[in-house]
N, C-alpha and C positions, 0 to 999 in steps of 0.2 A: 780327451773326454773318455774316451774307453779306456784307458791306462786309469781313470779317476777312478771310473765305474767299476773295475775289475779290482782295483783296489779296497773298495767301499764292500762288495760283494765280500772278498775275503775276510776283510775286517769283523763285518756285522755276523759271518757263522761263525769265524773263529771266538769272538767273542761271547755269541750265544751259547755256544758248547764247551766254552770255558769256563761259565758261568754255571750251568748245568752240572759239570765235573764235578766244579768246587763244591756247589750247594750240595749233591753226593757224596764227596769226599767228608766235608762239617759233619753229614747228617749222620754217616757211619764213623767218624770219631766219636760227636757227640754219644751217638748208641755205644758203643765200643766200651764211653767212660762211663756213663751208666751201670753196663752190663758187671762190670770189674765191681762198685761200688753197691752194686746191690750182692754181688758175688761177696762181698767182706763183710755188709751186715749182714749174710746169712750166715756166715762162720760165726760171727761174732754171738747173732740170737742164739744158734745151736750151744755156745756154750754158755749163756749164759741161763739156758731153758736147765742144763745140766747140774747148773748151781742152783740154781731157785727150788728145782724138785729133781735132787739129787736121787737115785740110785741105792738104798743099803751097802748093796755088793762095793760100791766105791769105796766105802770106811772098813776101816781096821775095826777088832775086838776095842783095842783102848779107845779109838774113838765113836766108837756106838755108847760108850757109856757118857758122854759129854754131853753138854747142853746144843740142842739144835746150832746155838750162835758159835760156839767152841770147836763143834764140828767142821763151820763151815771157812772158820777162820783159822785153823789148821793148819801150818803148814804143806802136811801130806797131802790136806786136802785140794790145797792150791795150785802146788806142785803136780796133782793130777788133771789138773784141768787146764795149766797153763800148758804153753807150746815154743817153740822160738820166736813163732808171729801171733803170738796171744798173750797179752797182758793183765794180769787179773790185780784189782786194789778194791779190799775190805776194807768202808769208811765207817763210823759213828753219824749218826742222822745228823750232825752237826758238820760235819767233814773233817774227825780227827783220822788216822790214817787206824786200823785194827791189825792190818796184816798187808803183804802183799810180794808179787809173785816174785824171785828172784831176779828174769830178767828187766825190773826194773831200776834196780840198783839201787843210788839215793833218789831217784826222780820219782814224783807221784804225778797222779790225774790233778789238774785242778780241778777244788769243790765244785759241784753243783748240787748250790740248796735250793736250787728249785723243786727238787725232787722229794714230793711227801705223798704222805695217801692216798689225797686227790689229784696228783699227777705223778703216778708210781713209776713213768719211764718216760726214758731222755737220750736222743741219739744227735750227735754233735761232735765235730771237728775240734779238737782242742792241740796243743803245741808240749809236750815234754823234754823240757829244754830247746831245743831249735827242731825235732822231728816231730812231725805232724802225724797225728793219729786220729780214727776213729773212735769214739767211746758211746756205748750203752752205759746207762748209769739205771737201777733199778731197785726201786725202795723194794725192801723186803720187810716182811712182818715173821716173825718169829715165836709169837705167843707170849706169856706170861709176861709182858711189857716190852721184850726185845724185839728191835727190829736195827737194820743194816743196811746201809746203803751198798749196794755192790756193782763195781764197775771193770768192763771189759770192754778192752779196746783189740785193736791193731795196727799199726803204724801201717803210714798211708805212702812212706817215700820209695819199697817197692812197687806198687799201686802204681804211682805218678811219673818212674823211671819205666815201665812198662808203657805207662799212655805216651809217656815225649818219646819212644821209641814207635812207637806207632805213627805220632806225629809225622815223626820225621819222613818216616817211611811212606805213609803218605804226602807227605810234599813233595819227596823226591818223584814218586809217580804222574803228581799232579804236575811240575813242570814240566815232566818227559811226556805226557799225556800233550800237553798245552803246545809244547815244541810241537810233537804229530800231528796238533789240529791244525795250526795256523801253516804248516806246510802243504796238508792236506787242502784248507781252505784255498790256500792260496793255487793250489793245482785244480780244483772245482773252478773255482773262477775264471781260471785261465779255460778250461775247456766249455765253460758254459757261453763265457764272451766269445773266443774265437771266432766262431758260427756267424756271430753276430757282423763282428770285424770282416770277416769274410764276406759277407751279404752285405754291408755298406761299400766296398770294396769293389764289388760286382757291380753295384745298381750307380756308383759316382761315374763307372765306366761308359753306364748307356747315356748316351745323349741323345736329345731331339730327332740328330740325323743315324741314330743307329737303334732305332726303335725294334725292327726286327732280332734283335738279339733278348737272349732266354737266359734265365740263372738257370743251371744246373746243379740239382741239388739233390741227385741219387735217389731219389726218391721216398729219403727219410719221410715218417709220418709221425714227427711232433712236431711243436711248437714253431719252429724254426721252419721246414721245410713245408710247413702250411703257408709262413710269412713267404717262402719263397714263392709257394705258388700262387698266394694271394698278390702279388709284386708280378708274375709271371702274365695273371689275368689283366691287371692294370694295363701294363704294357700292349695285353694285344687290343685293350677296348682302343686307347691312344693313336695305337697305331693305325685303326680300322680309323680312327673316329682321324686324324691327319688323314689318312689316303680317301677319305669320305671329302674332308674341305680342301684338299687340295684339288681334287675330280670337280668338283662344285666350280672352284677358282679357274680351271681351265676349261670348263663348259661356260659359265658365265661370260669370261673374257671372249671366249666364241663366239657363243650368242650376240654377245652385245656387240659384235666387231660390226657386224652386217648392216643394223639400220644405224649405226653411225657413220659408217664407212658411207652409206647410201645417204644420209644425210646432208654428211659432207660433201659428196659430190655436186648432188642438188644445189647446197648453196654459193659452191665455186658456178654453177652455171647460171644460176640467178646474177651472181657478181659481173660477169662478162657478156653474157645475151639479152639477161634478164630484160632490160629496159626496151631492148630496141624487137625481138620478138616477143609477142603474146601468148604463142600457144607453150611456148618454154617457160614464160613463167608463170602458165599455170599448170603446167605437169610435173615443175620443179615445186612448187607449194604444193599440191595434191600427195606429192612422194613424201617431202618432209613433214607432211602432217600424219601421212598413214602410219609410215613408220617410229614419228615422234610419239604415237598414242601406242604402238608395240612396244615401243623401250618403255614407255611409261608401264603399260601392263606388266612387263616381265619386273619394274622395279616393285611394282604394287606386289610383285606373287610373292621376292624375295622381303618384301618386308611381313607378309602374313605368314611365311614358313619363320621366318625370325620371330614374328608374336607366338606362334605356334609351340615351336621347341620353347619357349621362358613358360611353362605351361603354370608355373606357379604364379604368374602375375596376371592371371587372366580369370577376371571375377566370373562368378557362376553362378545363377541361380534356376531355379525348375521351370525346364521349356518342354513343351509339347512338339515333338518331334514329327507327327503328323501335322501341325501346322505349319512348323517349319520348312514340310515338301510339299506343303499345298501352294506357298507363299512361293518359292522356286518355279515349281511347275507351272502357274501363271506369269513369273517373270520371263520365262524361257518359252512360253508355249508360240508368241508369235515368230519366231527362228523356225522353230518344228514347222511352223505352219505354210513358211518362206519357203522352206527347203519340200513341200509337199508331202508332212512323216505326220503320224497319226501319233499323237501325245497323250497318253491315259495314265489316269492317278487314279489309287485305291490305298485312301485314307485306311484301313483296318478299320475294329471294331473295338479293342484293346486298349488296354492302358500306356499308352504309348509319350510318358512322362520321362524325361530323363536330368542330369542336373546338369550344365553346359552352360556355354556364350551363344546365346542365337544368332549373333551373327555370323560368328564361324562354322556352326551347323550349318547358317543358311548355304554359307557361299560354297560350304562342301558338296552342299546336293546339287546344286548351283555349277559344280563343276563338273561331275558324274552326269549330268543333263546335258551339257556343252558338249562333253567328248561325246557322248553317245549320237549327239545331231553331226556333229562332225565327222564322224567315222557313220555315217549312216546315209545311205545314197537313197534308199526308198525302204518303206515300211514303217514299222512300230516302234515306239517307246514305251516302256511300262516303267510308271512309277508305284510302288509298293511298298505299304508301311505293315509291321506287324510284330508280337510279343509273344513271347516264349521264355519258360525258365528264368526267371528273372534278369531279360534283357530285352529288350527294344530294337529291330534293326529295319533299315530301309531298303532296297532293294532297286537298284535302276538296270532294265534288261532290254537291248537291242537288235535290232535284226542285222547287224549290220554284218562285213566279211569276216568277223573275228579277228581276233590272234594269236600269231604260231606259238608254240610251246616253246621254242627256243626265247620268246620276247617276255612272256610271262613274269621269269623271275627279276625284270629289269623293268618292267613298267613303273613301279612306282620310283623310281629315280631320277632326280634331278637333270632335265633337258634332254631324258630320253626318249626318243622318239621309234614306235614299230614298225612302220610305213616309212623306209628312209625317202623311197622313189615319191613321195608325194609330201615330207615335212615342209616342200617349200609354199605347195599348192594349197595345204591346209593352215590356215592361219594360227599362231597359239603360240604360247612363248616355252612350251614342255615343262612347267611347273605343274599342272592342273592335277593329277593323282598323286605328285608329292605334297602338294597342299593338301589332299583327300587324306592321307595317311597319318599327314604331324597332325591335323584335327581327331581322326578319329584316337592316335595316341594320347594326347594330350587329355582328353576324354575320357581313358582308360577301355576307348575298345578299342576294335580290330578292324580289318576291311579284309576280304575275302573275294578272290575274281575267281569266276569259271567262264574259260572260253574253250570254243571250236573252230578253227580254221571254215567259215561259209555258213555259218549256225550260228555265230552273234555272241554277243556277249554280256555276261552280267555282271555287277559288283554290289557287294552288301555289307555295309556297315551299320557292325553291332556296338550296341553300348549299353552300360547299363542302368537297369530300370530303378526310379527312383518310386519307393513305395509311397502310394496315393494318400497315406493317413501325414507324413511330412508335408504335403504338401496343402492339404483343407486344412481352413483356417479353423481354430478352436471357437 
């Protein structure tokens, strides 16, 4: 495939540039013969401007006394005008021959009667015996009823041995040109591909299990060494994103060891005492129910952090996000009321419209409300809705003992738990602020905690505000 590719590359400039040459090469011959032929009818018009309004000084005594036509048919006079590359033939307006210059021997012009009055001049390619020439042919008038057709030429076979020598000469350039390109292309190619061959080379090397390895790539900044670093960022999101499910995969298996493990045990004691003690099988059904409705929970979390991340399949239309934490906060209020905590919501006064799933809104404050009772022994809950800058956020803030700064950056993570000395005594499956999190992403906002070690804590998720004229009906 790259041996194809590098060949195609080569082909297509050398080609193009080939092509370019040639059309350059044509374009300055063509000019070239041009140049040569308008260069001979200038000689040619010059002498023929010499005959037609001849000069006095040109003629001898004996021939100034001669009739204008006698003069100009003259030998001497011919003789003065002709050259070695200048042909001169004085016809009769009929095309009899009157005179003509020696270096034409026996060979004449042939006639052109085209040439009268009303088309007094004629420039044309004609043959004298086998050599090709150029010929003006040009009526002349003479007065007293004479007139002369007179014709100047120059043979064209120097002319045409000069352009096939140009030819030539240009060909020979143009294959020695052609040769350099397609070497040339073919060394382009080769160094434009390499890079490439090199970087597939690299990346066939990383596999699955060797995700932390990096192309190195000197740190060029073109094309290339962008693809390496855009290949280099893949890699690490991959890499993050396996050492993310793989972490997930071994908290999970954790998790879920426990109330099956306890399950199991349960219903091996059922199988053996079961029937014959009472209070064993109902502490062994009380266990296997408590715990069957935790695994159940934690499978409910993992399936709503799975709706959550497919964020594009989760239809959305404009929810009121202070109803939203009104609805929560009377679902939850009697827990608060169990546990002896003073449960307060303050709907705002704002527009507090956003575009979302209600029910994942719900169940997100829903969970921000749970942990806050849970980690809260006495005191206050505030629930708080409010709009700012074009975003909408809620606000749940606790009294409860906080959390340390070291726990911070890990709370929102799958089965983590900040309180290790009490995760057993606290019920919960440590999904609840990973759920808070893929909701608010999914959403396009953010969640945001500020806590104090003995000064409680808060969490606020913003999202943004959907403008009230999309939402009233026309």
């Amino acid at each position: 495939m790259t041996h194809s590719l590098r060949w195609r590359i080569a082909a297509w400039y050398a080609l193009l540039l080939i092509l370019a040459i040639s059309a350059v090469g044509g374009l300055i011959a063509w000019r070239f013969q041009t140049i040569l032929y308008q260069e001979a009818r200038a000689r040619i018009a010059h002498t023929m401007t010499e005959i037609v309004s001849p000069s006095p000084e040109l003629f001898s005594l004996e021939d100034l006394g001669l009739s204008p036509l006698d003069r100009i048919i003259s030998s001497s006079s011919i003789s003065t005008w002709a050259s070695p590359t200048t042909f001169i033939e004085i016809d009769t307006t009929k095309g009899q021959v009157l005179n003509k210059s020696t270096n034409l021997g026996s060979g004449r012009f042939p006639p052109n009667l085209s040439v009268s009055p009303k088309h007094p001049r004629s420039f044309r390619q004609v043959n004298v015996g086998t050599a090709p020439f150029l010929v003006e042919s040009r009526y002349l008038s003479l007065g007293s009823g004479q007139a002369a057709i007179v014709r100047v030429g120059e043979p064209l076979d120097a002319l045409r041995r000069t352009f096939q020598a140009t030819q030539q000469t240009l060909a020979v350039i143009l294959l020695g040109t052609a040769a350099a390109v397609i070497l040339l292309s073919m060394f382009l190619a080769t160094q434009a591909i390499n890079p490439i061959v090199a970087l597939a080379r690299a990346m066939r090397e990383i596999g699955s299990d060797r995700l932390d390895r990096r192309i190195a790539w000197g740190g060029r900044d073109d094309e290339i060494g962008r693809l390496a670093a855009s290949f280099n960022d893949l890699l690490a999101r991959l890499e993050e994103a396996f050492a993310r499910e793989r972490q997930f995969i071994s908290d999970a298996s954790h998790e879920l060891k426990t109330p099956l493990t306890s399950i199991n045990a349960n219903a091996q004691l059922l199988l053996r005492w079961g029937e014959g003690d009472p209070q064993i099988r109902r502490e062994s059904l009380e266990t296997i129910a408590r715990e069957s409705t935790s695994l159940a929970a934690m499978v409910n979390g993992m399936l709503t952090l799975a709706r959550a991340d497919r964020g594009d399949a989760i239809p959305k239309e404009p929810v009121s996000l202070a109803y939203v934490a009104g609805e929560a906060v009377r679902a939850t209020a009697h827990r608060a009321a169990a546990k002896g905590l003073s449960l307060r919501f303050d709907p705002g006064s704002g527009n507090s419209i956003v575009l979302g799933d209600e029910s994942l809104l719900r169940q997100s404050v829903s969970n921000l409300i749970d942990n806050a009772i849970k980690f809260t022994d006495a005191g206050t809950i505030e629930v708080r809705v409010g709009a700012q800058d074009g975003e909408v956020w809620i606000e749940v803030s606790d009294s409860g003992p906080g959390i340390a700064t070291e726990d911070l950056p890990h709370i929102f993570e799958r089965f983590y738990r900040a309180d290790k000395a009490r995760s057993r005594e606290i019920a919960g499956t440590g999904l609840g602020l990973a759920i808070v999190r893929s909701i608010a992403r999914v959403h396009d906002g953010r969640v945001e905690t500020t806590s104090h070690p003995g000064e409680g804590t808060s969490f606020r998720v913003t999202l943004p505000q959907l403008d009230p004229i999309l939402t009233e009906p026309s």
